[in-house]
C-alpha positions as CSV (number, residue, x, y, z in Angstrom):
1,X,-2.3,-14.9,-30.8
2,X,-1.3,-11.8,-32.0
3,X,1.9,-11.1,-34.4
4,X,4.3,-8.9,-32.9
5,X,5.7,-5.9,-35.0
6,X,8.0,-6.0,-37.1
7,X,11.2,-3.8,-37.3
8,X,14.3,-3.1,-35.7
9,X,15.0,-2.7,-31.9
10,X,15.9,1.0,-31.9
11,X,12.8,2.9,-29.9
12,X,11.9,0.0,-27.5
13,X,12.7,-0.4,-23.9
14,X,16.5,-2.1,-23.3
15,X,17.4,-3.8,-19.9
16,X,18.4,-0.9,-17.4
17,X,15.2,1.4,-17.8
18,X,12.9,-2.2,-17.8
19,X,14.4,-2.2,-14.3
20,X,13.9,1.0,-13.0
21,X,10.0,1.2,-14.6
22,X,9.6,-2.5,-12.6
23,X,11.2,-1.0,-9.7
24,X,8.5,2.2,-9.5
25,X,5.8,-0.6,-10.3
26,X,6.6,-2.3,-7.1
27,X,7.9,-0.3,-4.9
28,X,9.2,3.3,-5.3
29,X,11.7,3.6,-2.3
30,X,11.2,2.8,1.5
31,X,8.4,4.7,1.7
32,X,5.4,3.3,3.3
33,X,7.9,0.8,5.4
34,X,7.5,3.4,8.1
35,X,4.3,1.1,9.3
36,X,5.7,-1.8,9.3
37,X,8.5,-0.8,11.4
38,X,5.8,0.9,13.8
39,X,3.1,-1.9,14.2
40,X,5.7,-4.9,14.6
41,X,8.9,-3.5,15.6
42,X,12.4,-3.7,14.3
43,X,13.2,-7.4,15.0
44,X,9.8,-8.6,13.3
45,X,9.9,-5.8,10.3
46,X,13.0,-7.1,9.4
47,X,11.7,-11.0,9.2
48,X,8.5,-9.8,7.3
49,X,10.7,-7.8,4.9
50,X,13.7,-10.7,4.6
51,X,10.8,-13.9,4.1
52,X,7.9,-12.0,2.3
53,X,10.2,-11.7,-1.0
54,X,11.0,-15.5,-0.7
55,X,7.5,-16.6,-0.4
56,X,5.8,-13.7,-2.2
57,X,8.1,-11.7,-5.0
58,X,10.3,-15.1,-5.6
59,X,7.5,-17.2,-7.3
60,X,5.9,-14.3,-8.7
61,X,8.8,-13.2,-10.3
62,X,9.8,-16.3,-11.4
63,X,6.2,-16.8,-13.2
64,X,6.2,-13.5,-14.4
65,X,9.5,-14.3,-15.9
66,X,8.6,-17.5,-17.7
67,X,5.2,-16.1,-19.1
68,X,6.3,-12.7,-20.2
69,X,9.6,-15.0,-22.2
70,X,6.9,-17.4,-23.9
71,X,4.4,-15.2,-24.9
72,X,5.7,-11.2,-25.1
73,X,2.3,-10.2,-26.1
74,X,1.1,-6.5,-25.8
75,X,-1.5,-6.9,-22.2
76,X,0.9,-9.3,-20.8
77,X,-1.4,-11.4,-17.9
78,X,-4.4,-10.7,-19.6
79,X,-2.9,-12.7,-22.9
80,X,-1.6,-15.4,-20.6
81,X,-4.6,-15.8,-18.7
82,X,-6.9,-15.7,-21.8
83,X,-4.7,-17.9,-23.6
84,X,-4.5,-20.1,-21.1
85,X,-8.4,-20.7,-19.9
86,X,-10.1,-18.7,-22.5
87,X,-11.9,-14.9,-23.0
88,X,-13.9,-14.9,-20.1
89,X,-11.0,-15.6,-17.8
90,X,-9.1,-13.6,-19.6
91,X,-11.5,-10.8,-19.3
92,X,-11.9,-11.5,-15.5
93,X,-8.3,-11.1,-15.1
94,X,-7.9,-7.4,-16.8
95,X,-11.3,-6.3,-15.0
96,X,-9.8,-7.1,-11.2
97,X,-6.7,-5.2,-12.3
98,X,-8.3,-2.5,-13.5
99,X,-10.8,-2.5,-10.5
100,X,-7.5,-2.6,-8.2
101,X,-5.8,0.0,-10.0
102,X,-8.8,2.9,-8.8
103,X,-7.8,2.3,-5.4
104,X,-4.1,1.8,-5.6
105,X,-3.6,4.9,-8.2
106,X,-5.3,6.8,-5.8
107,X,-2.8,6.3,-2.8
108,X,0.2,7.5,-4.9
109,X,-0.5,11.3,-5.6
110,X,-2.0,11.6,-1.9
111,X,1.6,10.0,-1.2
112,X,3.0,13.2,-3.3
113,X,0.9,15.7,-1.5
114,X,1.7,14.0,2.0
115,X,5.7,14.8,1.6
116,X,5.1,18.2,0.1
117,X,3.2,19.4,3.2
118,X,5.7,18.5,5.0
119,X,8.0,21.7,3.4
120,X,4.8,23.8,2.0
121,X,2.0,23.4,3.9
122,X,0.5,26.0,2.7
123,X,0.7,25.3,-1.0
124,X,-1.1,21.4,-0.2
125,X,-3.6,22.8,1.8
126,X,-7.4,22.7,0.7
127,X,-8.3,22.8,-3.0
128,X,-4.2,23.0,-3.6
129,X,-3.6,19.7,-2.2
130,X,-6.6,18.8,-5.0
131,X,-4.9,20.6,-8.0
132,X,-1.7,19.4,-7.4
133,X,-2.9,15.4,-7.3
134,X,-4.6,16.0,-10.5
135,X,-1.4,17.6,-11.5
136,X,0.4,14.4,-11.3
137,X,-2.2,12.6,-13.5
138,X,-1.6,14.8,-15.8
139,X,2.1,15.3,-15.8
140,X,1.9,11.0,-15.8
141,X,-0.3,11.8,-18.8
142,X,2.1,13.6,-20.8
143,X,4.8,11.6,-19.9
144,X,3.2,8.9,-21.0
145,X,2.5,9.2,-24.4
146,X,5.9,10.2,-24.9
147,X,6.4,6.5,-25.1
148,X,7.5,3.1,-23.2
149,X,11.6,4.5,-23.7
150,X,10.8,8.2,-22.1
151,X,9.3,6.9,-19.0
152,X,12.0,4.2,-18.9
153,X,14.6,6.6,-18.9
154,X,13.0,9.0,-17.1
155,X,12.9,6.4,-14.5
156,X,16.1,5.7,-14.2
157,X,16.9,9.3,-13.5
158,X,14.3,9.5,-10.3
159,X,15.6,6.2,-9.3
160,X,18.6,8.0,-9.0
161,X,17.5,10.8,-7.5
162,X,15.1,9.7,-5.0
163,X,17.4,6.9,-3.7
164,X,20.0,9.2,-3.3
165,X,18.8,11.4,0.3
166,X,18.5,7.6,1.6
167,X,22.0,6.8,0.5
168,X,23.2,9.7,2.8
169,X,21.0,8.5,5.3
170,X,22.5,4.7,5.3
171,X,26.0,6.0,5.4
172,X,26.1,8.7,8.1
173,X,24.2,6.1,10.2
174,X,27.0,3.9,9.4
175,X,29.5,6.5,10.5
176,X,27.8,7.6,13.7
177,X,27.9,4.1,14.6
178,X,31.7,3.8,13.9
179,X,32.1,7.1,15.7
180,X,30.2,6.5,18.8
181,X,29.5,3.0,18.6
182,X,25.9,1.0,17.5
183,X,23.0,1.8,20.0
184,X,20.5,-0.7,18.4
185,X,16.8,0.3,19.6
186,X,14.6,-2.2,20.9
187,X,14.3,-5.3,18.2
188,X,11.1,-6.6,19.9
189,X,6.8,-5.6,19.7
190,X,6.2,-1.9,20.2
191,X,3.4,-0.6,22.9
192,X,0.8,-1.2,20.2
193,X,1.8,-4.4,18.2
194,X,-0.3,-4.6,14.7
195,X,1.4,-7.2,13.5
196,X,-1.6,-8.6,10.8
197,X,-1.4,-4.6,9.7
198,X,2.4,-4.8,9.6
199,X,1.7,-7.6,7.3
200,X,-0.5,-6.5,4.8
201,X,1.6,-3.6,3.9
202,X,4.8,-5.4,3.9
203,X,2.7,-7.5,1.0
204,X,1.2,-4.1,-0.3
205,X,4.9,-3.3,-0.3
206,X,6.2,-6.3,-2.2
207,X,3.3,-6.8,-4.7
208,X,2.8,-5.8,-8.8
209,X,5.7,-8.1,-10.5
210,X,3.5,-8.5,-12.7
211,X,2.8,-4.9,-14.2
212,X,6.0,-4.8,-16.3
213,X,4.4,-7.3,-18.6
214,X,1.4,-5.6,-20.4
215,X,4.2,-3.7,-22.2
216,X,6.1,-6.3,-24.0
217,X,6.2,-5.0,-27.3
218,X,7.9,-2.4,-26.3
219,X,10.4,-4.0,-24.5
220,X,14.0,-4.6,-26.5
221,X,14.8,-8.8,-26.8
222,X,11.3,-9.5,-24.3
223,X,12.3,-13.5,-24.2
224,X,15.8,-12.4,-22.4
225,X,15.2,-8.6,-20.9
226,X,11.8,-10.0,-18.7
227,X,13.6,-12.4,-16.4
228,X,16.8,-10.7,-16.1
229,X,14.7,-7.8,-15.5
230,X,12.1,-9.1,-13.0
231,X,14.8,-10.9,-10.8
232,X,17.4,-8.1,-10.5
233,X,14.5,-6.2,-9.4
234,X,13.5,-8.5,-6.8
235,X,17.1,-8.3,-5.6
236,X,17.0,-4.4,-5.4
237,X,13.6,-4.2,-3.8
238,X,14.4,-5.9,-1.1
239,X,17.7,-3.9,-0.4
240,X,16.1,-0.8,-0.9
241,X,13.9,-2.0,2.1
242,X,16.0,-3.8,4.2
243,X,19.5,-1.0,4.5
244,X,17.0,1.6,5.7
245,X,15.8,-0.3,8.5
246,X,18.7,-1.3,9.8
247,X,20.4,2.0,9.6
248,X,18.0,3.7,11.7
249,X,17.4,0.3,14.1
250,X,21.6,0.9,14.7
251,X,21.0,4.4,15.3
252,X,18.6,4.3,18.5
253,X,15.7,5.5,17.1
254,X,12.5,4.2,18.5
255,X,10.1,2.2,16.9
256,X,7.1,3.7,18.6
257,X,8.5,7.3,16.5
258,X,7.8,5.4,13.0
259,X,4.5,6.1,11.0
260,X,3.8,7.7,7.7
261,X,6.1,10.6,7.2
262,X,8.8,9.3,10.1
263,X,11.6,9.2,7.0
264,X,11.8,13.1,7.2
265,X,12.5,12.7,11.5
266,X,15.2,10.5,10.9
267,X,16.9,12.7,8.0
268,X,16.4,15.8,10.5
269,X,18.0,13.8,13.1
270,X,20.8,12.3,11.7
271,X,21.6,14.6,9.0
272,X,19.6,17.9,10.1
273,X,17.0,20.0,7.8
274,X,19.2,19.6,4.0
275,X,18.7,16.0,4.4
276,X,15.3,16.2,6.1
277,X,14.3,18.4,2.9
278,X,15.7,16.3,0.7
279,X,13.7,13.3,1.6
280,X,10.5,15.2,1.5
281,X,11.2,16.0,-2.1
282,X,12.4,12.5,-2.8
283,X,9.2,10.9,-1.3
284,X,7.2,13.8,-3.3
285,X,9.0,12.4,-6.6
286,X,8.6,8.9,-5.4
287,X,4.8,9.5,-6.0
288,X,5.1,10.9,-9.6
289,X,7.8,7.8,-10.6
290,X,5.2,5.3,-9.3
291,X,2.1,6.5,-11.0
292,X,4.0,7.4,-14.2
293,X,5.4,3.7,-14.4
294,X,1.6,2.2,-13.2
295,X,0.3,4.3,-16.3
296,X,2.5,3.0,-18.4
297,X,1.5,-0.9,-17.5
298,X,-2.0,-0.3,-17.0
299,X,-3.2,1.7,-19.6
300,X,-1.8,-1.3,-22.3
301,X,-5.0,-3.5,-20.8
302,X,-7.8,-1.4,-22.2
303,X,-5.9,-1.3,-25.4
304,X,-5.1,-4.9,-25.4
305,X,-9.0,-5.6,-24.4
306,X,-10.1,-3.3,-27.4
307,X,-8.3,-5.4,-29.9
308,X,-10.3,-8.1,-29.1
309,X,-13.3,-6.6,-29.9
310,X,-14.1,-6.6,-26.0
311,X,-14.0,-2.3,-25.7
312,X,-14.6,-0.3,-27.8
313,X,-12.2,-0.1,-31.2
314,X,-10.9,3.7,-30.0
315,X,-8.8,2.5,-27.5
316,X,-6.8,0.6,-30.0
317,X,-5.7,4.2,-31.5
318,X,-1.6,4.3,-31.7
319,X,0.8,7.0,-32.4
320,X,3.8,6.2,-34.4
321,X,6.0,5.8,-31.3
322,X,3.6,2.8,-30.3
323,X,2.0,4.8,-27.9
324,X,-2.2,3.6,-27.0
325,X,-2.7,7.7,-26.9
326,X,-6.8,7.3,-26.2
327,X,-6.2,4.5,-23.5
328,X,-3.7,6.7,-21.6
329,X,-6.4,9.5,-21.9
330,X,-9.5,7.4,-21.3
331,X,-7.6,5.9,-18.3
332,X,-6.1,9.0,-16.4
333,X,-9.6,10.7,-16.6
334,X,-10.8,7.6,-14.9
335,X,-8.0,8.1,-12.1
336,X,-8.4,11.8,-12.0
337,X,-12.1,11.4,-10.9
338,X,-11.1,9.0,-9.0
339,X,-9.1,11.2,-6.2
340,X,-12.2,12.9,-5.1
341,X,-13.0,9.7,-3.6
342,X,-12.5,8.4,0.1
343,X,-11.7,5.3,1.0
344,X,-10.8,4.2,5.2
345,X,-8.7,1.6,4.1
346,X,-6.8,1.4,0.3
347,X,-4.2,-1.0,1.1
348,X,-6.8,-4.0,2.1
349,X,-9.0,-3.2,-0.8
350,X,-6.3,-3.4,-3.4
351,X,-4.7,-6.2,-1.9
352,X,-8.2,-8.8,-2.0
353,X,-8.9,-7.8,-6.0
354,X,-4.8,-7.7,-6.7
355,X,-4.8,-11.2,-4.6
356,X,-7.1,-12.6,-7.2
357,X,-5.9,-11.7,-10.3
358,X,-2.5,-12.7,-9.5
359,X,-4.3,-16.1,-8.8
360,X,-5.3,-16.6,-11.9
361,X,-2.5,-15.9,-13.1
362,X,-0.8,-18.8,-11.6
363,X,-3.6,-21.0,-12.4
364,X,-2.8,-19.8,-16.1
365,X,0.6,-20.9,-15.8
366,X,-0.2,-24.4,-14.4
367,X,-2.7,-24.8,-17.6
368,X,-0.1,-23.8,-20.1
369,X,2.1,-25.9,-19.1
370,X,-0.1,-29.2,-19.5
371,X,-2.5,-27.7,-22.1
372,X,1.1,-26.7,-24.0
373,X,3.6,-28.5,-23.2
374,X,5.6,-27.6,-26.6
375,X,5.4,-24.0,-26.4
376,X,8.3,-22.2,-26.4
377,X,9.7,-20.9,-23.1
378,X,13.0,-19.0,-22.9
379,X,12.9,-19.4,-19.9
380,X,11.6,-21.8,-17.9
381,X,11.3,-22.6,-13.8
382,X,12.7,-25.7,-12.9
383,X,10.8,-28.7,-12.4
384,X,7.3,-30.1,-13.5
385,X,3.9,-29.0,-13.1
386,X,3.9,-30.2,-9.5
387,X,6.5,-27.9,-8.4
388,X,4.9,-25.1,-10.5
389,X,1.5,-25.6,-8.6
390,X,3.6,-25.7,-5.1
391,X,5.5,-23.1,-6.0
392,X,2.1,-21.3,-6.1
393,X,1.2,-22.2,-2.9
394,X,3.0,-19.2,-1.1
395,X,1.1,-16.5,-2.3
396,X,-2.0,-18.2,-2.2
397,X,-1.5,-18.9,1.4
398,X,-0.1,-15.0,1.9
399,X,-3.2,-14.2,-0.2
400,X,-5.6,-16.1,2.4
401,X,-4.2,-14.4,4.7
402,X,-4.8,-11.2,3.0
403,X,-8.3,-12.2,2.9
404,X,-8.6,-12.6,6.7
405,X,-7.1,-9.9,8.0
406,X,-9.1,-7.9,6.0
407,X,-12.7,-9.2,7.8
408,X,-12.6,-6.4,10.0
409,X,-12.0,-3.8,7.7
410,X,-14.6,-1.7,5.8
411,X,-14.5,0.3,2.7
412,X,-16.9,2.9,1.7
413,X,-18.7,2.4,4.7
414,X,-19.1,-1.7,3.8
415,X,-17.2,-4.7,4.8
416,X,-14.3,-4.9,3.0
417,X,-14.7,-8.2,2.0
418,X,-18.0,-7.8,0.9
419,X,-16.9,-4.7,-1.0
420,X,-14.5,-6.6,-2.9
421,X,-16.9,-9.1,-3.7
422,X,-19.3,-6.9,-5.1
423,X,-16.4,-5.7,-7.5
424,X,-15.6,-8.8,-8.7
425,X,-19.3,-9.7,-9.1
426,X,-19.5,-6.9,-11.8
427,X,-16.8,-8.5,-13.8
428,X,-18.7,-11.2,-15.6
429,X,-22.1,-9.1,-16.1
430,X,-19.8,-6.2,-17.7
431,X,-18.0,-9.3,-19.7
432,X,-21.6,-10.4,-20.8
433,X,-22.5,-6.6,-22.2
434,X,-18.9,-6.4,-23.9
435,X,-19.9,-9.9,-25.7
436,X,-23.5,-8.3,-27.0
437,X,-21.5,-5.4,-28.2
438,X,-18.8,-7.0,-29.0
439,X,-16.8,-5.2,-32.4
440,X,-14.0,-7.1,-33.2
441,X,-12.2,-10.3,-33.5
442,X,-12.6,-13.1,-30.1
């Protein structure tokens, strides 16, 4: 177990921007909800969104919280997971994350480009479209190795700011109903009912509670920020999803008229082109905030990895503001080459290897607490191990589920699932080569 720094507080993430950087980890805004609402309909996107945090971001968070309190350990799950069932595990555990985070990096600066055509089509189009994605890698880049407390702050400020069109939205949807009275659409299926799509991105939606761990050295007071932090966020998500909704569900509008993009229709309808344009640039900044904050989590994994001798020792390089400055290279190269590539179907993809790390994590959390019963927790979830291990049982079952729905899918021009497994197949022979080259300590 490693020895956290010494030193003051002054330089490391407090409370508020721990919030905001969990916030862009998760979710971003109600972007990407325009789906859900389409392939289920009001009445059931609103369920989805209202029980999927209960079953899903509730007992994550809640085990994210207890984990990140007793052990704040630079490479957060991967510590707990290694700690818990030893290097291999461990090294499983950072290897489907990492696997995930090619496809799910990818969907974020195509996100960026997707708004931005919307009010310059001609500067996305073709290679454009191209420079500007690798833009945001290396904008994230940059930001990045200002430190844990610049992209904290800095995403407070988007928070802010790309809330805010959505904000206007909410309230003059309010006052037209006051005005002229609520004309609710529809509640029930659309013409063309997806509701096993609508369900995988609600969880797409809802998932990476996790992320804000790998960073806990640079996080001000981890054993009280982490839970305070996780919850609240929880809380917010889940607003920020549900107030949408409903504000354009009282306003009339459709559901068959939501897809990707059906934000900016609504702000041109119920506030004209200014708000129209102002959610395109949200949702453009939406896209930077979310792969900023994932390079902030992510990149602390190879590090981590690296100091135990399982990469190699030059991703354990640190500036003085704490910053892994070759891992945040190493890693946004990786993404960058990354966006050339084409995938049919991100979401399922990310969802099967995401599904099974966050598996182990729980299973990490169930050995900890028999294996160490004396450790230290913080804070802890009520109960025993039994209601640990059913607590667990949600997301297992919403990850099964994830699993199924994704049969029919294909990836690369493979099954999905057989995709996926392939991935994960990798994972021990590439821990078996990083054990015969191993260079540090186990």
């Amino acid at each position: 177990m490693r020895v956290a720094r010494r030193g003051g507080t002054s330089g490391k993430m407090r409370l508020l921007p721990l919030i905001a950087a969990t916030y862009f980890m998760v979710s971003g805004g109600p972007y990407g909800l325009e789906d859900i609402i389409g392939m289920a309909g009001y009445g059931r996107a609103l369920l989805l969104l209202l029980l999927i945090p209960v079953f899903w971001s509730l007992p994550t968070g809640l085990m994210v919280g207890e984990l990140a309190a007793a052990m704040p350990e630079e490479g957060g799950f991967y510590q707990w997971v290694r700690r818990a069932m030893g290097p291999f595990w461990g090294f499983q555990e950072a290897w489907l994350s990492l696997a995930a985070s090619v496809f799910d990096m990818a969907i974020y600066p195509t996100t960026f480009v997707l708004y931005l055509s919307h009010v310059a089509p001609a500067l996305t189009a073709g290679y454009g479209g191209l420079m500007l994605k690798l833009g945001i890698v290396g904008i994230s880049a940059v930001w990045n190795l200002r430190g844990a407390v610049a992209v904290g702050r800095g995403s407070e400020r988007m928070m802010a700011i790309s809330l805010s069109p959505f904000v206007v939205l909410i309230g003059l949807a309010v006052w037209h109903g006051l005005r002229h009275g609520a004309a609710f659409a529809s509640g029930g299926a659309p013409l063309r009912m997806d509701l096993d799509g609508a369900m995988l991105v609600a969880l797409w939606n809802y998932m990476g509670w996790d992320n804000a761990s790998t960073i806990a050295q640079e996080v001000d007071h981890p054993q009280k920020t982490y839970p305070r932090a996780i919850l609240t966020s929880a809380v917010v998500v889940t607003c920020v999803y549900t107030l949408p909704l409903l504000a354009v569900w009282m306003v009339g509008i459709p559901a068959e008229r939501f897809s990707t993009g059906a934000w900016v229709d609504a702000a041109m309808l119920l506030g004209g082109p200014a708000l129209a344009v102002a959610v395109v640039l949200a949702g453009s900044l939406d896209g930077l905030g979310t792969f900023s904050a994932l390079t902030l989590s992510l990149t602390r994994l190879p590090y981590a990895m690296a100091e135990d001798g399982l990469l190699p020792q030059v991703l354990t390089k640190r500036w003085s503001n704490g910053v892994p400055w070759v891992s945040v290279l190493a890693c946004s190269a990786g993404w960058a080459l990354a966006l050339g590539f084409t995938f049919e179907r991100l979401i399922s993809i990310d969802l099967v290897l995401y599904g099974g790390a966050l598996m182990l994590e729980f299973i990490a959390l169930v050995v900890l607490r028999v294996k160490e019963p004396g450790l230290k927790r913080p804070f802890r979830i009520p109960g025993g191990t039994g209601s640990v291990v059913a607590m667990g049982l949600g997301p297992a079952l919403l990850i099964g589920f994830a699993l199924w729905a994704a049969h029919s899918e294909r990836v690369a021009g493979l099954p999905a699932l057989g995709f996926a497994a392939i991935v994960a197949a990798v994972g021990p022979i590439a821990y078996a080569i990083a054990r015969r080259t191993k260079t540090g300590p186990a």
